[in-house]
C-alpha positions as CSV (number, residue, x, y, z in Angstrom):
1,X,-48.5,70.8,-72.0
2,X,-48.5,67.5,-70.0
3,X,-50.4,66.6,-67.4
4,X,-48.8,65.6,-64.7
5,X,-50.5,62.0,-63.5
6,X,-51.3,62.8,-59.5
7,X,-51.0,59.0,-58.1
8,X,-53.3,58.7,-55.0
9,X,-51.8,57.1,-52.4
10,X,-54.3,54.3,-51.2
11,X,-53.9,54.3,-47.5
12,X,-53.5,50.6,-46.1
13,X,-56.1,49.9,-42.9
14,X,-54.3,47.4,-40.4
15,X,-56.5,45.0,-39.0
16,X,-54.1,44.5,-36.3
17,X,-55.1,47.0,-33.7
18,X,-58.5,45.9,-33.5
19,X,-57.4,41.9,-33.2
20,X,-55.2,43.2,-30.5
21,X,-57.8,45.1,-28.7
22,X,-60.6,41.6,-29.0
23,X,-57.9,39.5,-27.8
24,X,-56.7,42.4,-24.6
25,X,-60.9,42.5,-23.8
26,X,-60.8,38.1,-24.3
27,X,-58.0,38.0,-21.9
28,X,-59.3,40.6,-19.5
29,X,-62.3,38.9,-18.8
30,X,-60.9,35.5,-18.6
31,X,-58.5,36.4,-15.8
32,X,-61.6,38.5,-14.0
33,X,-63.2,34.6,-14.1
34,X,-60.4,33.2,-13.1
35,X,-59.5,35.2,-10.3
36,X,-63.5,34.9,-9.5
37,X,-63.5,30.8,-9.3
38,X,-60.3,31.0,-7.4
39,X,-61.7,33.4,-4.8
40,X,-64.4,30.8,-4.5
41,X,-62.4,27.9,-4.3
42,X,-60.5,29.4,-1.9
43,X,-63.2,30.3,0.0
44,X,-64.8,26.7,-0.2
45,X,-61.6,25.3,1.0
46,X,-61.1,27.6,4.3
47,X,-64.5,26.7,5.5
48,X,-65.0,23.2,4.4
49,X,-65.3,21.7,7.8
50,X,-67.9,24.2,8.3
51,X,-69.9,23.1,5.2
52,X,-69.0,19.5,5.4
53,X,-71.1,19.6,9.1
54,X,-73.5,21.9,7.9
55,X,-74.7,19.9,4.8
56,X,-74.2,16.8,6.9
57,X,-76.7,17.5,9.3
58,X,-79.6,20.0,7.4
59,X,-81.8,17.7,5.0
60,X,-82.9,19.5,1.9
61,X,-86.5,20.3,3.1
62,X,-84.7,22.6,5.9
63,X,-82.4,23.9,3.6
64,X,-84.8,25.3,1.4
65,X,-86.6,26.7,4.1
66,X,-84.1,29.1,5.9
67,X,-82.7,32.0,4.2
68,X,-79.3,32.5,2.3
69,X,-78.2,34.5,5.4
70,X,-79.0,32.1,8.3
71,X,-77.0,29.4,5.8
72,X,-74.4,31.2,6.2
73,X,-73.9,32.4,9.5
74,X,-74.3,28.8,10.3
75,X,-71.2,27.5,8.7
76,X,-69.1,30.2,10.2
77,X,-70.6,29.7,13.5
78,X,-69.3,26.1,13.2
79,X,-65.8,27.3,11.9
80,X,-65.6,29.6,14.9
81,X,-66.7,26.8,17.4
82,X,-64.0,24.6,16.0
83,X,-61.3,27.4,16.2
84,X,-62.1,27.6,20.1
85,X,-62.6,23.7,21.1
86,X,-61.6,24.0,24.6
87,X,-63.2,27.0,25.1
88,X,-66.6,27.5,27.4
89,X,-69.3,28.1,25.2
90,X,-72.3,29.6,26.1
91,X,-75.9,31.5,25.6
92,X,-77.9,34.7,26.6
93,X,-81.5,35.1,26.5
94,X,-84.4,37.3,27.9
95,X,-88.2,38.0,27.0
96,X,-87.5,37.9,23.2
97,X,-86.8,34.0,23.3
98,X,-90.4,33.4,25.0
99,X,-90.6,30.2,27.0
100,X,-87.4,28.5,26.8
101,X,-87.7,24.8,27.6
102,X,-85.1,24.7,29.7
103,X,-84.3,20.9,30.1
104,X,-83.5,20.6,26.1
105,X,-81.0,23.4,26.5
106,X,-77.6,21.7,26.1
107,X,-75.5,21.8,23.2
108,X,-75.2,24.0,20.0
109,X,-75.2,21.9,16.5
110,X,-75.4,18.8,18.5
111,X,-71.7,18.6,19.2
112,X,-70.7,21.9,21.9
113,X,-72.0,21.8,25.1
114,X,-73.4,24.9,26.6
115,X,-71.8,25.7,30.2
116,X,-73.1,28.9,31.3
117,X,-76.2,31.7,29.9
118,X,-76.8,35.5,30.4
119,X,-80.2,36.3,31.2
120,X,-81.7,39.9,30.6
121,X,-83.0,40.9,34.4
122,X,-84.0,44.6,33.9
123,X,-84.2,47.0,31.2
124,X,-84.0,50.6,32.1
125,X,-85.4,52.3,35.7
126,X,-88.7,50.8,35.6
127,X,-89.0,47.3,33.7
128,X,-88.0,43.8,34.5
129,X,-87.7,41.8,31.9
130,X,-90.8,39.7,31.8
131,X,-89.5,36.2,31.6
132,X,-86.2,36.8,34.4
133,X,-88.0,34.7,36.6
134,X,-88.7,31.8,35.1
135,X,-85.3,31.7,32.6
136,X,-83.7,32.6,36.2
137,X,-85.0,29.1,37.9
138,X,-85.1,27.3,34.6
139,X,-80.9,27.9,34.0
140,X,-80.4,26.5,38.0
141,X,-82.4,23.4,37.6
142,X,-80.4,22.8,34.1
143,X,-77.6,23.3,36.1
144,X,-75.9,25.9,33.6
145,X,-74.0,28.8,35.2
146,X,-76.2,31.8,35.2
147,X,-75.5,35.3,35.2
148,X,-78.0,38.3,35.3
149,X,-77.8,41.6,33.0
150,X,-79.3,45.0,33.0
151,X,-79.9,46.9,29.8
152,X,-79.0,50.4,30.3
153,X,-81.3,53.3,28.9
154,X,-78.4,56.6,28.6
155,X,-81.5,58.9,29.3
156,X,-82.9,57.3,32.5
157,X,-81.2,58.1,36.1
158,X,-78.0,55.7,36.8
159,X,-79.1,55.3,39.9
160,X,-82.5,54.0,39.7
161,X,-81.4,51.8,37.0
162,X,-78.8,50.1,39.5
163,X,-81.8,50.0,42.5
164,X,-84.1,48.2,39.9
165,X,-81.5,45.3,38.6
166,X,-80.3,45.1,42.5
167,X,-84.1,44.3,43.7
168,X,-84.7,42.0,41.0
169,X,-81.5,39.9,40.9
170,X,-80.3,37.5,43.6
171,X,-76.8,36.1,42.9
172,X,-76.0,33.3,44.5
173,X,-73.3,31.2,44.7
174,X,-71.4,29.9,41.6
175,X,-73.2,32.8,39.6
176,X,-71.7,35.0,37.4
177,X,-70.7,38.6,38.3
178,X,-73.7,40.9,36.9
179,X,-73.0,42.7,34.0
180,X,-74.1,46.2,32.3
181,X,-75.1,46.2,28.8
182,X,-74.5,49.1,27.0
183,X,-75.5,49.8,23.3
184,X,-77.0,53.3,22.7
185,X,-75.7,56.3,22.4
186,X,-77.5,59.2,24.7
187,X,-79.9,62.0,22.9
188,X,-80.0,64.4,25.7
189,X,-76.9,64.3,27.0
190,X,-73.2,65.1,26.8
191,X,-71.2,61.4,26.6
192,X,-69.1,62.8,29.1
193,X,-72.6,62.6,31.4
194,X,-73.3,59.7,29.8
195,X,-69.7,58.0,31.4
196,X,-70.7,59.4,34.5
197,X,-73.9,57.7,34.9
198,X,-72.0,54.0,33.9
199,X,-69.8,54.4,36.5
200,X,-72.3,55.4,38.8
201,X,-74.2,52.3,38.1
202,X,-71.4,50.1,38.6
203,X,-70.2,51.6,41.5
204,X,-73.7,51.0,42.9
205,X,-73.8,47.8,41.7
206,X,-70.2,46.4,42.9
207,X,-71.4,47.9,46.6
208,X,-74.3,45.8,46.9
209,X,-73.0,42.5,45.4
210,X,-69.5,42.6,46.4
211,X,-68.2,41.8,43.1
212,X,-66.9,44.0,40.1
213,X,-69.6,43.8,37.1
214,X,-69.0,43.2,33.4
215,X,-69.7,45.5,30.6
216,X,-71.2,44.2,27.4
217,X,-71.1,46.6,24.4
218,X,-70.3,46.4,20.8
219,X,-66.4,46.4,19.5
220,X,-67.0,49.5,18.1
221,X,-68.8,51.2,20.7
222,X,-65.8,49.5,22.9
223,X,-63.4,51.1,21.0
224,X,-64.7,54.6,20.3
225,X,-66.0,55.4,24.1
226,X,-65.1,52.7,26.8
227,X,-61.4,51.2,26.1
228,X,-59.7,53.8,28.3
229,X,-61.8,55.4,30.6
230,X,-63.3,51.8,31.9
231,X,-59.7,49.5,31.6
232,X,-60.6,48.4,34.9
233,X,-63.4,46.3,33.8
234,X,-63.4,43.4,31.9
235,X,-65.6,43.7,29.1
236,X,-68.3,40.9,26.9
237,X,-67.9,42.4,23.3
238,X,-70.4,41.9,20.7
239,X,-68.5,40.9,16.8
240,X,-70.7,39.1,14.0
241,X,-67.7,39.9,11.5
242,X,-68.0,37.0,8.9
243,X,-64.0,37.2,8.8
244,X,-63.6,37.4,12.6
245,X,-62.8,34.0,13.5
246,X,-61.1,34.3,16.7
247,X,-61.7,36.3,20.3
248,X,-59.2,39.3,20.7
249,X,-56.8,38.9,23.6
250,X,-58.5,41.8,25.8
251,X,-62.4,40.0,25.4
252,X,-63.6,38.3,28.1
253,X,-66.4,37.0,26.8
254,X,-67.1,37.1,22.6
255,X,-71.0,37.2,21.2
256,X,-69.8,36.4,17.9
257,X,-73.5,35.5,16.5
258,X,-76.8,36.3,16.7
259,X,-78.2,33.9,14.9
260,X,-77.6,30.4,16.5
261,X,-80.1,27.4,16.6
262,X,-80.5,25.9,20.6
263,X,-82.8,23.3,21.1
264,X,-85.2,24.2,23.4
265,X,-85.1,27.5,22.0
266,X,-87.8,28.9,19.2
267,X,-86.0,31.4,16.9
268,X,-82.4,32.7,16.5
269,X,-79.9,32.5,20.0
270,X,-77.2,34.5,20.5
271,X,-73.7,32.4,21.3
272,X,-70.5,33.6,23.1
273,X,-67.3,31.9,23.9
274,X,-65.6,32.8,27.5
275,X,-62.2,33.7,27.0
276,X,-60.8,30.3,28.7
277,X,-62.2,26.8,29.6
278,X,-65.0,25.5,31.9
279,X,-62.5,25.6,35.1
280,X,-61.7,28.8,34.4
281,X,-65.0,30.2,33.8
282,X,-65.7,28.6,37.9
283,X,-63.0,30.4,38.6
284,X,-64.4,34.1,38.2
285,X,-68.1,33.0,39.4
286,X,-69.5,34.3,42.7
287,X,-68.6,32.9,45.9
């Protein structure tokens, strides 16, 4: 009986697949590059003005010295300054800056002049800020346009709060109107109380002075608790958004950094554009 001859079939491995699959994974991750420089190029290109000055101006020996994030917020501060040439620039300060010499105090990166400053008066129901005084004369004699602000504790009576800012701060003429700085959010109370007690303050405070105040808070805080109920006040927001470049519509005033070199000034400043020019800023001062 024969045999029968079984011929194994002798399978064939394609190489092709896995070629494929190298040059997919090659490809991949020279578009992910690609896409990467380009982003950076892009990103180089939108804020070149702002690195042009920056690198123009900072010798290598300050360079080195400041951190990656002060490097930064530097060039978008100048990209935001030139956005809004034509708009009145300005400062606040209080205790934190420690003795500001006041007669150095004109321009920020050598180039915008500084028109007007916010100094912290009182903080709370029982504490005035401890430089007021002297940042208070030392604005007037640099013949800025000053304006005063309280810092509001939520869990400290309105009222007394109002009473200490209206002892401590004399507006005079060509000031600012005060303003209320709000930040915090209140531990022991409802923020329905908490609204009552703002308004109570400002009432207060627009009896005595004759002049609607100003409310400084942050966008978000702004947004979440304030836009509504307090549209009849114009409002100072706080944004250090690297991609915000420009002040919304509704601001009246923009703190768009924190971290801002004034000369005259030891340590970071924070800056803020007025929603119009110089004029304009005279315009809504005290008369």
């Amino acid at each position: 009986m024969r045999k029968k001859v079984v011929r194994k079939r002798t399978s064939v491995v394609r190489k092709h697949s896995r070629k494929k699959s190298i040059f997919s994974g090659k490809l991949l991750r020279y578009s992910i590059v690609t896409l990467l420089i380009a982003l950076l190029i892009g990103a180089g290109f939108h804020y070149r003005n702002g690195l042009a000055y920056y690198f123009s101006f900072k010798s290598n020996r300050v360079i080195k010295a400041e951190s990656e994030a002060k490097r930064i917020s530097d060039v978008r501060n100048f990209q935001v300054l030139e956005k809004h040439e034509g708009k009145s620039i300005g400062i606040d300060v209080s205790e934190y800056q420690g003795k500001i010499s006041w007669s150095y105090v004109d321009t920020i990166e050598k180039k915008y002049p500084l028109h007007y400053v916010f100094i912290r008066a009182t903080v709370g129901r029982d504490r005035p800020d401890r430089q007021f005084e002297r940042n208070w004369l030392g604005a007037k004699e640099n013949k800025m346009i000053r304006g005063a602000y309280h810092y509001y504790r939520p869990n400290e009576n309105s009222l007394e709060q109002a009473e200490l800012f209206i002892t401590t701060v004399k507006l005079e003429k060509g000031d600012l109107p005060p303003v209320l700085d709000i930040e915090k959010l209140p531990k022991n109370q409802s923020i329905a109380n908490l609204k009552l007690g703002l308004k109570r303050w400002l009432k207060a405070v627009e009896s005595h002075y004759g002049v609607k105040p100003i409310i400084y808070t942050g966008e978000r805080y702004y947004d979440d608790f304030l836009k509504e109920e307090f549209s009849d006040y114009l409002f100072w927001i706080a944004n250090y958004n690297f991609y915000r470049e420009e002040i919304d519509s509704d601001w009246l005033f923009w703190q768009f950094t924190e971290k801002a070199s004034i000369p005259g000034i030891k340590g970071n400043v924070d800056v803020n554009i007025y929603n119009g020019d110089l004029q304009q800023l005279q315009f809504i001062t005290v008369d």
